[in-house]
FITORBA-698722 format. One record per atom (N, C-alpha, C): chain; residue number from 1; y, x, z; atom name. Coordinates in pm, whole numbers, always signed. Example, Ala and Ser with C-alpha at 12.3 -4.5 7.8 and 13.67 -1.06 7.14 Angstrom:
BEGIN
["A", 1, [-569, +1319, +780], "N"]
["A", 1, [-450, +1230, +780], "CA"]
["A", 1, [-330, +1320, +780], "C"]
["A", 2, [-225, +1285, +708], "N"]
["A", 2, [-106, +1367, +714], "CA"]
["A", 2, [+3, +1290, +787], "C"]
***
This chain:
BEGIN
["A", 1, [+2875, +184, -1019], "N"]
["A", 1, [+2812, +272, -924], "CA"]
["A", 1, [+2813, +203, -786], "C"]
["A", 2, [+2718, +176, -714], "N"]
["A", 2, [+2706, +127, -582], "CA"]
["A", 2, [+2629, +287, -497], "C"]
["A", 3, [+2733, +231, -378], "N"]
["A", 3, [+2684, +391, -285], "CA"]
["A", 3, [+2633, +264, -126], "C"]
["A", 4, [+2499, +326, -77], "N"]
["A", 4, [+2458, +251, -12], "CA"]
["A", 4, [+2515, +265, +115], "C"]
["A", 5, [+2511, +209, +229], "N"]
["A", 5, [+2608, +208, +332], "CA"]
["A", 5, [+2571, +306, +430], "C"]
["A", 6, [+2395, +257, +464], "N"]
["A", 6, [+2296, +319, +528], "CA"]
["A", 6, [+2328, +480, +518], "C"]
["A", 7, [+2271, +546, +406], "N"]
["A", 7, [+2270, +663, +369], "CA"]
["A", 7, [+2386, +707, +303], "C"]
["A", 8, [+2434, +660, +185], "N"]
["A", 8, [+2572, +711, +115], "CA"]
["A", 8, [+2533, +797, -4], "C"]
["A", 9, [+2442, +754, -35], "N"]
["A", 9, [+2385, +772, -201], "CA"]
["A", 9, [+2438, +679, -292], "C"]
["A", 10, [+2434, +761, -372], "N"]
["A", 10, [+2494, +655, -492], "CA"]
["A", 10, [+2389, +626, -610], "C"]
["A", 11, [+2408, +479, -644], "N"]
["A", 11, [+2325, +463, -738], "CA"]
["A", 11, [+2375, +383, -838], "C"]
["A", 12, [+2319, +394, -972], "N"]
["A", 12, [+2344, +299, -1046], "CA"]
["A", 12, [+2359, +153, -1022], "C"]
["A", 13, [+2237, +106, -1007], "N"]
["A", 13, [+2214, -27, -983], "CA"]
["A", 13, [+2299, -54, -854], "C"]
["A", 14, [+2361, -164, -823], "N"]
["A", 14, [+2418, -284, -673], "CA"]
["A", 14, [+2238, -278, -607], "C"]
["A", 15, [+2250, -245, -479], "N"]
["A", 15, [+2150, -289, -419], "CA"]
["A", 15, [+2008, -223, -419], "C"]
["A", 16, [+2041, -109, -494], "N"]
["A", 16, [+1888, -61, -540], "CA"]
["A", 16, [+1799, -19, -439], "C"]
["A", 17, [+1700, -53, -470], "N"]
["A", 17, [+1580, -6, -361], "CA"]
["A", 17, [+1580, +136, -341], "C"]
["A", 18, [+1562, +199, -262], "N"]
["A", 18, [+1541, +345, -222], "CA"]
["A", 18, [+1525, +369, -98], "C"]
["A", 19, [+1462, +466, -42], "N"]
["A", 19, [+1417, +509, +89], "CA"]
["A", 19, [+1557, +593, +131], "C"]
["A", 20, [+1597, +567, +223], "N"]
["A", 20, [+1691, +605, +305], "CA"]
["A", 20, [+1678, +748, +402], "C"]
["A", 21, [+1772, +885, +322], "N"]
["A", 21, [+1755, +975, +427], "CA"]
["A", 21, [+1635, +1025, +417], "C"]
["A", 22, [+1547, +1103, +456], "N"]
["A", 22, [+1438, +1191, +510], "CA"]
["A", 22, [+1352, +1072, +439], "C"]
["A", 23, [+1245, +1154, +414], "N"]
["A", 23, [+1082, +1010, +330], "CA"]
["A", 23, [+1097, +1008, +472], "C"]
["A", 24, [+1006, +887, +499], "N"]
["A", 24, [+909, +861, +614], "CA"]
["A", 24, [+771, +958, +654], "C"]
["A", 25, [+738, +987, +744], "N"]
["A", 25, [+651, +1039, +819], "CA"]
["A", 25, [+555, +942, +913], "C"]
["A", 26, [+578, +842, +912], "N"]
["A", 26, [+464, +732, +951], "CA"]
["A", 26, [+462, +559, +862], "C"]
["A", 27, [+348, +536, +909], "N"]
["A", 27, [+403, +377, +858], "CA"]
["A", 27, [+521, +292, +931], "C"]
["A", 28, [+502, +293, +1016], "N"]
["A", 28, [+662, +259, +1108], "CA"]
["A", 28, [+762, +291, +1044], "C"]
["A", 29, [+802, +444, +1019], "N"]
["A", 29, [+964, +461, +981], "CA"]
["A", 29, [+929, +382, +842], "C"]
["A", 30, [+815, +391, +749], "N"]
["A", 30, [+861, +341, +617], "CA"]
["A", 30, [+874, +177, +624], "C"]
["A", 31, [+813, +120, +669], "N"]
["A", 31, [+836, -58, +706], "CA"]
["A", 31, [+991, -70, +781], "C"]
["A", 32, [+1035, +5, +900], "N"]
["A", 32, [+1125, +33, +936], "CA"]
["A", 32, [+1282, +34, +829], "C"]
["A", 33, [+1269, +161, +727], "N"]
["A", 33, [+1389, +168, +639], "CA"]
["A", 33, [+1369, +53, +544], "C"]
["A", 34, [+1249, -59, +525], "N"]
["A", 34, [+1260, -117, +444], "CA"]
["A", 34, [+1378, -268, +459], "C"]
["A", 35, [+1415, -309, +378], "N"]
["A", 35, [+1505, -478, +412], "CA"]
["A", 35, [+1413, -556, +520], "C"]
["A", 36, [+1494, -620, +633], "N"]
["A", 36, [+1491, -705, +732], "CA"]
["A", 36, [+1377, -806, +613], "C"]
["A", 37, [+1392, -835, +533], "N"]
["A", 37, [+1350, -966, +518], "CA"]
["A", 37, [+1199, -915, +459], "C"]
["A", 38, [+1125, -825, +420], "N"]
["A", 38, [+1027, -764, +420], "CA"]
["A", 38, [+926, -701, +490], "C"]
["A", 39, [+1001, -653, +604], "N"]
["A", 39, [+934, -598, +720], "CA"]
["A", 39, [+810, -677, +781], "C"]
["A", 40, [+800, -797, +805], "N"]
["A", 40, [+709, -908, +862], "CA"]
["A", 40, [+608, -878, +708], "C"]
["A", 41, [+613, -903, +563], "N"]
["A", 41, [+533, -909, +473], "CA"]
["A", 41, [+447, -792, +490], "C"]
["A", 42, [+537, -643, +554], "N"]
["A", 42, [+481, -505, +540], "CA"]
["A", 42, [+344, -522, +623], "C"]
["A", 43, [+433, -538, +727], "N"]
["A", 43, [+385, -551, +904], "CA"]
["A", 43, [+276, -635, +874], "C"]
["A", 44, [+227, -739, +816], "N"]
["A", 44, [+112, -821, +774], "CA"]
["A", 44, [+5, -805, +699], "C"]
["A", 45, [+96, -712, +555], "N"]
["A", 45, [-30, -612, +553], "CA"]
["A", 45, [-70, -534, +555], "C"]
["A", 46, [-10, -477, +667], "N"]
["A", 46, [-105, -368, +741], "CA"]
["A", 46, [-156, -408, +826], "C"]
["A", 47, [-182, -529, +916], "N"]
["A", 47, [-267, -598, +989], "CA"]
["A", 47, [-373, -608, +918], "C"]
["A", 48, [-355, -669, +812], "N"]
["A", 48, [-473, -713, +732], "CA"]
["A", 48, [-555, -611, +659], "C"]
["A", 49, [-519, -492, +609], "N"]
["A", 49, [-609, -371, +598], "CA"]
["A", 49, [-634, -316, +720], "C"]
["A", 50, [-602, -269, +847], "N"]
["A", 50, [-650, -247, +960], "CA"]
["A", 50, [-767, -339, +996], "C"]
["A", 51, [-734, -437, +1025], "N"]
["A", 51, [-821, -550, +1056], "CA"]
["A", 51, [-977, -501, +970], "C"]
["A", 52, [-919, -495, +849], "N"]
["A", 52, [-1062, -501, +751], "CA"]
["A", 52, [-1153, -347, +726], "C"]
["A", 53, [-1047, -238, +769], "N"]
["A", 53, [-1135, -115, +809], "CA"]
["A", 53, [-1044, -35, +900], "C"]
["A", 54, [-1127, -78, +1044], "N"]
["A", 54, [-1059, -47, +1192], "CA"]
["A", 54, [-1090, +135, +1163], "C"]
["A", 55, [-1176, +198, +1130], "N"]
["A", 55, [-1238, +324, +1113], "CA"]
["A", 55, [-1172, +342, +1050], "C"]
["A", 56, [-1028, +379, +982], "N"]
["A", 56, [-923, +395, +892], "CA"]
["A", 56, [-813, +510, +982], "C"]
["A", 57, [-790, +605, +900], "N"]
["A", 57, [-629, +640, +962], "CA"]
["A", 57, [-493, +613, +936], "C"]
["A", 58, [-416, +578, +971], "N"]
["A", 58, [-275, +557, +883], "CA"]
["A", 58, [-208, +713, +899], "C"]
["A", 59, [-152, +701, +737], "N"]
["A", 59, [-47, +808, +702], "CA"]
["A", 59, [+46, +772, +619], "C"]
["A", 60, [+111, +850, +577], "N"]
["A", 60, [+189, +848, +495], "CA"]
["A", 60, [+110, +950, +359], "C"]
["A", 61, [+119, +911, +221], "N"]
["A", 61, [+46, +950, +124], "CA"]
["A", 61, [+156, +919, +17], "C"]
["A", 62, [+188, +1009, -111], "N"]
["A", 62, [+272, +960, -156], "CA"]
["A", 62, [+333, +900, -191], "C"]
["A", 63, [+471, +888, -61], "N"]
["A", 63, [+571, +800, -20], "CA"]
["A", 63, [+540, +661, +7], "C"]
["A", 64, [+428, +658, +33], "N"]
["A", 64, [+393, +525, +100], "CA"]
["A", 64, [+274, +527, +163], "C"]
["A", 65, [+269, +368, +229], "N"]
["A", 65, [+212, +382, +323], "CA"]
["A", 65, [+26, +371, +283], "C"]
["A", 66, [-54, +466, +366], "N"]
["A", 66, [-178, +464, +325], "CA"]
["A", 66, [-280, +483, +462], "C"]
["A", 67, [-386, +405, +406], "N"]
["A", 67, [-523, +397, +495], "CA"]
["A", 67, [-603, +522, +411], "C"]
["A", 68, [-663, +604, +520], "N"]
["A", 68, [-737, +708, +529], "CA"]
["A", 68, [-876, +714, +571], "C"]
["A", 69, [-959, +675, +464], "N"]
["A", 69, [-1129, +670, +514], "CA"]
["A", 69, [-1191, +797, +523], "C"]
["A", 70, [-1182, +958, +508], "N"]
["A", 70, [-1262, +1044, +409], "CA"]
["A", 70, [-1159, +1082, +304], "C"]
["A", 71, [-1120, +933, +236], "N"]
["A", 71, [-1063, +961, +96], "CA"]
["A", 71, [-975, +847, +143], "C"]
["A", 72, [-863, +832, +43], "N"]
["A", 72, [-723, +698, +24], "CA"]
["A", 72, [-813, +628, -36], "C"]
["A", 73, [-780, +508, +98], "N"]
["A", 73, [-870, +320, +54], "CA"]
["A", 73, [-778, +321, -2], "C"]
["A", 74, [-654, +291, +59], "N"]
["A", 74, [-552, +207, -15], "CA"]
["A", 74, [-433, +276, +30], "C"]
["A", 75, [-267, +229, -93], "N"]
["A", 75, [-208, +243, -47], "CA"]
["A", 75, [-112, +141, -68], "C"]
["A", 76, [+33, +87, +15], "N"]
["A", 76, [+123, -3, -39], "CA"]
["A", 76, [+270, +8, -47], "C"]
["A", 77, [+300, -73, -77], "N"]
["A", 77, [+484, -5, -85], "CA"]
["A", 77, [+534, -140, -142], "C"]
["A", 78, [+692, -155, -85], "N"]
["A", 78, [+765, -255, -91], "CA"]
["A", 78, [+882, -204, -248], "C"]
["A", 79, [+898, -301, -325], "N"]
["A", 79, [+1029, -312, -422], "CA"]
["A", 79, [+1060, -427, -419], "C"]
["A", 80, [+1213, -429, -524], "N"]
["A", 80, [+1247, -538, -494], "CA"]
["A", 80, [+1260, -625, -505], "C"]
["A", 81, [+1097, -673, -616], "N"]
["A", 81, [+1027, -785, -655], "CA"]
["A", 81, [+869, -788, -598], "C"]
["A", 82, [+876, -698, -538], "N"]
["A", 82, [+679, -726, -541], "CA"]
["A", 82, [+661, -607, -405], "C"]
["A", 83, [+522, -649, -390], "N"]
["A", 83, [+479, -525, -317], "CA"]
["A", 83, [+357, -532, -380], "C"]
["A", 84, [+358, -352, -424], "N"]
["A", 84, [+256, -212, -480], "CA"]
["A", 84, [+143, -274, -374], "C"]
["A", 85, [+0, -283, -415], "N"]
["A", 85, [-123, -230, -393], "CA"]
["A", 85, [-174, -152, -440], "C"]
["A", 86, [-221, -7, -431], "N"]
["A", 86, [-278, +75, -483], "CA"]
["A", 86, [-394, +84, -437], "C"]
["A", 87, [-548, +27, -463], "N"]
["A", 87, [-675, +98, -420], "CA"]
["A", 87, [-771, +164, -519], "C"]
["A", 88, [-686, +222, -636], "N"]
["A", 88, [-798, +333, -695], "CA"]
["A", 88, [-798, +218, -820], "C"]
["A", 89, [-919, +296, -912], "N"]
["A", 89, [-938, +197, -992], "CA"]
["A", 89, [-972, +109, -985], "C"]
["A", 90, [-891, +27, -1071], "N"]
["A", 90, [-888, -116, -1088], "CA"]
["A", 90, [-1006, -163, -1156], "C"]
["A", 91, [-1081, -99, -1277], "N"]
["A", 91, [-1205, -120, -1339], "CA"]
["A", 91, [-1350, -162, -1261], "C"]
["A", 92, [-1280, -90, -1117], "N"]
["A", 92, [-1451, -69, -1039], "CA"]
["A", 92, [-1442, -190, -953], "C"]
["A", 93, [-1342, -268, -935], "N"]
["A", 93, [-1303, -401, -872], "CA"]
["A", 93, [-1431, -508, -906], "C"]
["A", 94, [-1477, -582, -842], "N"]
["A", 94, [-1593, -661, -881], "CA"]
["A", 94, [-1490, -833, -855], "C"]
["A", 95, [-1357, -800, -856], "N"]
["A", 95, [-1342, -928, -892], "CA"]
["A", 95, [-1221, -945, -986], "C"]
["A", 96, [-1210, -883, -1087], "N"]
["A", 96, [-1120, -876, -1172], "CA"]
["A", 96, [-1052, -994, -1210], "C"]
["A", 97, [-1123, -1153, -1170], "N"]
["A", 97, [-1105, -1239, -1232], "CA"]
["A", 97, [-994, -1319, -1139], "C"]
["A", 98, [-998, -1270, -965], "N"]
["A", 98, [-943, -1309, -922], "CA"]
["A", 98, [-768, -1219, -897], "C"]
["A", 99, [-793, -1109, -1026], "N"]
["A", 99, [-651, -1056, -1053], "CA"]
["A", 99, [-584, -1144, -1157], "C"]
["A", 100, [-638, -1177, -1207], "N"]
["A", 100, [-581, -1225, -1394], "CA"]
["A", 100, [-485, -1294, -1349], "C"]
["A", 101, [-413, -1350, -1208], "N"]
["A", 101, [-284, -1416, -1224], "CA"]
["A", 101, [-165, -1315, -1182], "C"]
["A", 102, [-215, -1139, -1152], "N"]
["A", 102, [-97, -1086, -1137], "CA"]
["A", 102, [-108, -966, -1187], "C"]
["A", 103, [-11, -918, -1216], "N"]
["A", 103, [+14, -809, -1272], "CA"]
["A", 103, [-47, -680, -1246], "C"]
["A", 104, [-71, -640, -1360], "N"]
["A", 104, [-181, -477, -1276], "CA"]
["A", 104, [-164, -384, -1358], "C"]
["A", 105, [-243, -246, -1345], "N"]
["A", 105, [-250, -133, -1408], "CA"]
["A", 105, [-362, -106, -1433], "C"]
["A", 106, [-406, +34, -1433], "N"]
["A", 106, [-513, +64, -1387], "CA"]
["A", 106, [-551, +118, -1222], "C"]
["A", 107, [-441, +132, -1192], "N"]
["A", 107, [-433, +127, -1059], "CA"]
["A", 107, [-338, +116, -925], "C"]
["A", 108, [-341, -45, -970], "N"]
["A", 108, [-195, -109, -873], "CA"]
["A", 108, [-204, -232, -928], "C"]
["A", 109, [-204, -297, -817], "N"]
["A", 109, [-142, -461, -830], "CA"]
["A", 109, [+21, -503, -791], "C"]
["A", 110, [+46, -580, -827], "N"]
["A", 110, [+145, -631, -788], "CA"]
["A", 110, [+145, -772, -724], "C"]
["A", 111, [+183, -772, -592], "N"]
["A", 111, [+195, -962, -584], "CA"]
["A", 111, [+386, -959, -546], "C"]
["A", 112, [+386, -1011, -646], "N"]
["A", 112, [+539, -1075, -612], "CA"]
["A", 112, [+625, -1158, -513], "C"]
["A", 113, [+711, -1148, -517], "N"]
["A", 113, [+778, -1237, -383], "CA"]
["A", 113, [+802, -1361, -421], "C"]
["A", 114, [+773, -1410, -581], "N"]
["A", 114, [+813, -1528, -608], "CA"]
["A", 114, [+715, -1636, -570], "C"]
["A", 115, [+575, -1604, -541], "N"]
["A", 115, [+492, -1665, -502], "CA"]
["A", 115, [+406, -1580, -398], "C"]
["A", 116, [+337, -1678, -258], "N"]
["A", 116, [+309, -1631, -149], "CA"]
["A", 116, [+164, -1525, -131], "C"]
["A", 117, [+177, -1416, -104], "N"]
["A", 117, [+140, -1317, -67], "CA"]
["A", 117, [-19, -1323, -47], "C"]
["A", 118, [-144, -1324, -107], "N"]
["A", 118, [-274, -1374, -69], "CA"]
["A", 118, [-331, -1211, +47], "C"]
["A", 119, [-322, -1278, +158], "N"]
["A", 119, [-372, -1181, +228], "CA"]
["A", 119, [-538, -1140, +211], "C"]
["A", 120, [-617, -1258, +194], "N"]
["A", 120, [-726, -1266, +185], "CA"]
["A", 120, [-773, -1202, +62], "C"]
["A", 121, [-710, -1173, -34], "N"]
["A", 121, [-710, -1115, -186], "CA"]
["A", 121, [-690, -922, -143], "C"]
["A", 122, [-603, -932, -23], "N"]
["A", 122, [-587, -777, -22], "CA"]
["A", 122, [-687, -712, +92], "C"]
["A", 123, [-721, -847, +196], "N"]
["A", 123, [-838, -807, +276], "CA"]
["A", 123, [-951, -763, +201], "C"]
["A", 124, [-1010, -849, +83], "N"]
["A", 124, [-1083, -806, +10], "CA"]
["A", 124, [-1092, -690, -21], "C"]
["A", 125, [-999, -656, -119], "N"]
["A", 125, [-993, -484, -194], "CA"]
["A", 125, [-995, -438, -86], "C"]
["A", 126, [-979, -457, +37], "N"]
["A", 126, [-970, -338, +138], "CA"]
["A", 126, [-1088, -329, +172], "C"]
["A", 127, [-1191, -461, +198], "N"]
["A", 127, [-1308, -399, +208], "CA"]
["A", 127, [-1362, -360, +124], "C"]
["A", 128, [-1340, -429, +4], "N"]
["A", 128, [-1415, -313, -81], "CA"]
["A", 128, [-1417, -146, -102], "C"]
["A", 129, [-1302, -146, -57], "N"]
["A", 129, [-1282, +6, -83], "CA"]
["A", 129, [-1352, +85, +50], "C"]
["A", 130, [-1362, +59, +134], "N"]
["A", 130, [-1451, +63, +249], "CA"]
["A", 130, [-1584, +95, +275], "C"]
["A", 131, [-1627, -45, +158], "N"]
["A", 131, [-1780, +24, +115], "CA"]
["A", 131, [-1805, +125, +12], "C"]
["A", 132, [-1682, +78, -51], "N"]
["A", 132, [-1711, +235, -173], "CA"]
["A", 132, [-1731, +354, -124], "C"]
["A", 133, [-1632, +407, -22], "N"]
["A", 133, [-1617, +505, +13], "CA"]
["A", 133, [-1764, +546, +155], "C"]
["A", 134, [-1786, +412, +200], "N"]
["A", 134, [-1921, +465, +277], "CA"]
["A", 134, [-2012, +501, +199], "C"]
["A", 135, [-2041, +396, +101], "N"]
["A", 135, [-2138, +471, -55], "CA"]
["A", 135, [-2143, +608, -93], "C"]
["A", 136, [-2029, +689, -129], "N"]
["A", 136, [-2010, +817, -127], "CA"]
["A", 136, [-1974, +887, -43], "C"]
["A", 137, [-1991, +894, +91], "N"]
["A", 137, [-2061, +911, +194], "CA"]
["A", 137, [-2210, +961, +223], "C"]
["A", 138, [-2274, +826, +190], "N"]
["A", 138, [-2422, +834, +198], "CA"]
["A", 138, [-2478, +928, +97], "C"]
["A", 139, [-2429, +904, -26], "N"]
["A", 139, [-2421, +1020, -120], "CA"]
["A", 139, [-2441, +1147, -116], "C"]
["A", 140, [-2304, +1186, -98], "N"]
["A", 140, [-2306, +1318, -69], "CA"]
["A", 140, [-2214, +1296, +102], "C"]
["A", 141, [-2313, +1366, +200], "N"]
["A", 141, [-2235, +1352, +320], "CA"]
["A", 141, [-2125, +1484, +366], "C"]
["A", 142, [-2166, +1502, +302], "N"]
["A", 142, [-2062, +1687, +346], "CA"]
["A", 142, [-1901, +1656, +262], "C"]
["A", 143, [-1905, +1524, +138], "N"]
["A", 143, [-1794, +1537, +33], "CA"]
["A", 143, [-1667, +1527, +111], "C"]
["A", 144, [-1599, +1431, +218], "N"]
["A", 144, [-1525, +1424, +264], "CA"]
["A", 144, [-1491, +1432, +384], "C"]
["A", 145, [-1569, +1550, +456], "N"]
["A", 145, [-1579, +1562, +638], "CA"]
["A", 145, [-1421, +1648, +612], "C"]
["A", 146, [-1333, +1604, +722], "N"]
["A", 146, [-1205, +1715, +707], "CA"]
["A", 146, [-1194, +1691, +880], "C"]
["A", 147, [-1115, +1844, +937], "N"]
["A", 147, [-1072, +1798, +1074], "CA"]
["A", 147, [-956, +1760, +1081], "C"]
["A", 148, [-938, +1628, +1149], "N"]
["A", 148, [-847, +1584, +1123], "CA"]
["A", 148, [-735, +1618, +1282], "C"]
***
């Protein structure tokens, strides 16, 4: 049994990943409770989905951190091998080919810490999801007006 120092939970596992205390309520506190040595990976990509849809809101979406078009572009989250990409289905991706070296679902990637982080791979899905969501938009324009 390991009890963490931070909070004073106990867990099975030495070391286990877990959010500390209260979820988070912004992207800050959640990059924040995450390990020193992750924070810069977080912090980067969320530059890099900001960057790629400035018209975005940040929230918090379940328990992690998420961009807000209308609808969830994306969302991400740190463990303690990889960091979670979540942008929806994975099927509707038009570059499936440039997943085949990492691990996926139907909706979530994984890029691992054992090899370096392709920002340009997550800029992508971010724009893509960007245009998806302007697409259904143009669509139907009334589908996702909320006051925010």
């Amino acid at each position: 049994m390991w009890r963490c120092p931070k909070c004073g939970r106990n867990f099975k596992n030495t070391n286990q990943s877990h959010s500390c205390g209260s979820k988070p309520s912004t992207i800050d506190e959640y990059i924040y409770a995450q390990p020193e040595e992750i924070r810069s990976v977080l912090e980067k990509i969320r530059r890099t989905i900001k960057k790629t849809a400035p018209k975005s809101t940040e929230k918090i979406s379940w328990n992690m951190p998420t961009f807000w078009q209308g609808e969830n572009l994306i969302h991400f989250a740190a463990f303690k091998n990889h960091i979670g990409i979540y942008p929806g289905d994975l099927n509707l991706l038009p570059f499936k080919q440039k997943l085949s070296g990492y691990k996926t679902t139907k909706g979530a990637i994984q890029f691992t810490f054992a090899k370096p982080i392709d920002y340009d791979l997550i800029a992508e899905i971010a724009k893509f999801r960007v245009a998806a969501v302007s697409k259904t938009k143009q669509k139907n324009p009334h589908s996702w007006q909320k006051s925010f």
